[in-house]
N, C-alpha and C positions, 0 to 999 in steps of 0.2 A: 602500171607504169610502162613507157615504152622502152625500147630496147636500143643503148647506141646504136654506132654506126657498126654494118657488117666490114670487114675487114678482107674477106677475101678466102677462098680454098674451103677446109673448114675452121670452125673458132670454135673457140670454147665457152658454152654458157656455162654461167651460174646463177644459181637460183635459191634463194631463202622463201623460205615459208613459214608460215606458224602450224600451231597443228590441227588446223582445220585446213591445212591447202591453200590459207590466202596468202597469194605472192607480198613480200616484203621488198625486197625488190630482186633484178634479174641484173647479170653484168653478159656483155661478150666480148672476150677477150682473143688478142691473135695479132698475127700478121699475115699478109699475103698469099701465104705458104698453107700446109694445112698445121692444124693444132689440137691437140687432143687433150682431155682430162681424164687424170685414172681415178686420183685419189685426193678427198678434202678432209678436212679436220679445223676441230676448232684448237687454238691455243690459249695456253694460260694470259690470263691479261685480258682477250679479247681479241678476236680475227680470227682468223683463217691460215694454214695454212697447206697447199694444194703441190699436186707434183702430175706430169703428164710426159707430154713429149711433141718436140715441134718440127718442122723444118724452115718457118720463117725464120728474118733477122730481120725485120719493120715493124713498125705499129709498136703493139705494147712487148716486142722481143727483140732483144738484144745480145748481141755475147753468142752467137750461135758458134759451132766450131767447124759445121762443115753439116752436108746431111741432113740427118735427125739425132735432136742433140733429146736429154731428159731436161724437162722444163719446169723448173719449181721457182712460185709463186705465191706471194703472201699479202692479205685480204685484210684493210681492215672489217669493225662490224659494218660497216656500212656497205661493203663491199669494192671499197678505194682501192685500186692496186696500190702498196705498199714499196717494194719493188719486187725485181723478177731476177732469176739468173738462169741462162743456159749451162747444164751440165753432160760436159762428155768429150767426144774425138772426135776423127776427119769423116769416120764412116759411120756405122749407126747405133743408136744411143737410145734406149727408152725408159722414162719414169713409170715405174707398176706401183709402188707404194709408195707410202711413209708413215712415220711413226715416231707422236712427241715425245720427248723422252720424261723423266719426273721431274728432270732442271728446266726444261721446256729448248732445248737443241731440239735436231731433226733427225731421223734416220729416211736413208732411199734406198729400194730396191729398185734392179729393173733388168736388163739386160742389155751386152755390147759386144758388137765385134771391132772394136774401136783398140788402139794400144796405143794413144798419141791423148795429146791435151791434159784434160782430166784423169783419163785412164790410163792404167799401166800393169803390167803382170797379165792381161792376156791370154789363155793355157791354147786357143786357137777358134775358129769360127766363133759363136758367140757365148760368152761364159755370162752367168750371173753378175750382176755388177751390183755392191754393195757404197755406201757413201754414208760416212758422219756429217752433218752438217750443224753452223755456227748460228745459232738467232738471226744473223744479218747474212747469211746465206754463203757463207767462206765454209771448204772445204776440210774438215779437222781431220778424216781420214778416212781412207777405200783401198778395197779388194773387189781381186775378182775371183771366182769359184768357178771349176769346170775343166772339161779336157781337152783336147782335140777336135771333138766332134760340138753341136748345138747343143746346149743348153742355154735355158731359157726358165729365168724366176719369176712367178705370179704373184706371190705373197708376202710380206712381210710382219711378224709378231714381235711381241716384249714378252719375255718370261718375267714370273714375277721378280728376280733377282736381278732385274735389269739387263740380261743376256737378247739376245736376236735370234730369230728362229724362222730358216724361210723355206719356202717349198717352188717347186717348177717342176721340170720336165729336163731328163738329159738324155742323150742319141751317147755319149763319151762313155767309152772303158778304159780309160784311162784319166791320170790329172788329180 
């Protein structure tokens, strides 16, 4: 199959396969800006659902807040974007994970030095940034983790009891 049209900066592919490695088919997704994917999943029901981090507001993104917002995105099987939404602030914002839940909501991990928009609590430079999110991509609830100095989250888990569990990196002795 061929590949839309490129968009600009970088985009994001996506790409299904079966298990033998033959392409089902390929999307590239973006705006002018660059765009990045971290993480996909399938959902109950059927689709996809994906999280990264953009600095467009064209093409297939909208809602940016400023910067580089976290960008999460949802696929059907077919690979149709669904829709999209920017999450975050005026400065900068990135999607590292997510994670369905057993009702089939979202969770995001990422990092932000952001304290405006989406974000709020802050503890200084860039803290962990945590995010519940709603089937249709509405924000149900977020924190942020961290001190004074950088921190920065790589991972996001489910315990079995339905709790969250994430890992990064912090420079903060304090927060």
């Amino acid at each position: 199959p061929s590949l839309p049209a490129y968009h600009g900066g970088y985009d994001v592919l996506v790409v299904k396969s079966d298990t033998n490695g033959t392409i089902t088919w390929e999307k590239l997704l973006g705006g002018t800006g660059d765009d990045f994917g971290d993480n996909i999943l399938p959902v109950p029901g059927g689709g996809y659902i994906a999280i990264g981090y953009t600095n467009s507001n064209d093409g297939d993104i909208s809602g940016n807040h400023g910067s580089y917002d976290a960008w999460l995105f949802r696929l059907d099987d077919a690979g149709t974007l669904l829709w999209q939404k920017c999450l975050g602030g005026s400065l900068y914002d990135e999607g590292r994970e997510i994670i369905v839940s057993p009702e089939g909501s979202y969770a995001v991990m990422g990092f932000t030095n952001s304290n405006d928009g989406d974000i709020s609590g802050n503890h200084g430079s860039f803290d962990y940034w945590w995010a519940a999110v709603s089937t249709n991509g509405t924000i149900t609830a977020r924190k942020c983790f961290g001190g004074s100095d950088y921190d920065n989250a790589y991972d996001l888990e489910m315990t079995p009891d339905g709790k969250y569990f994430a890992f990064g990196v912090s420079y903060s002795r304090d927060g």
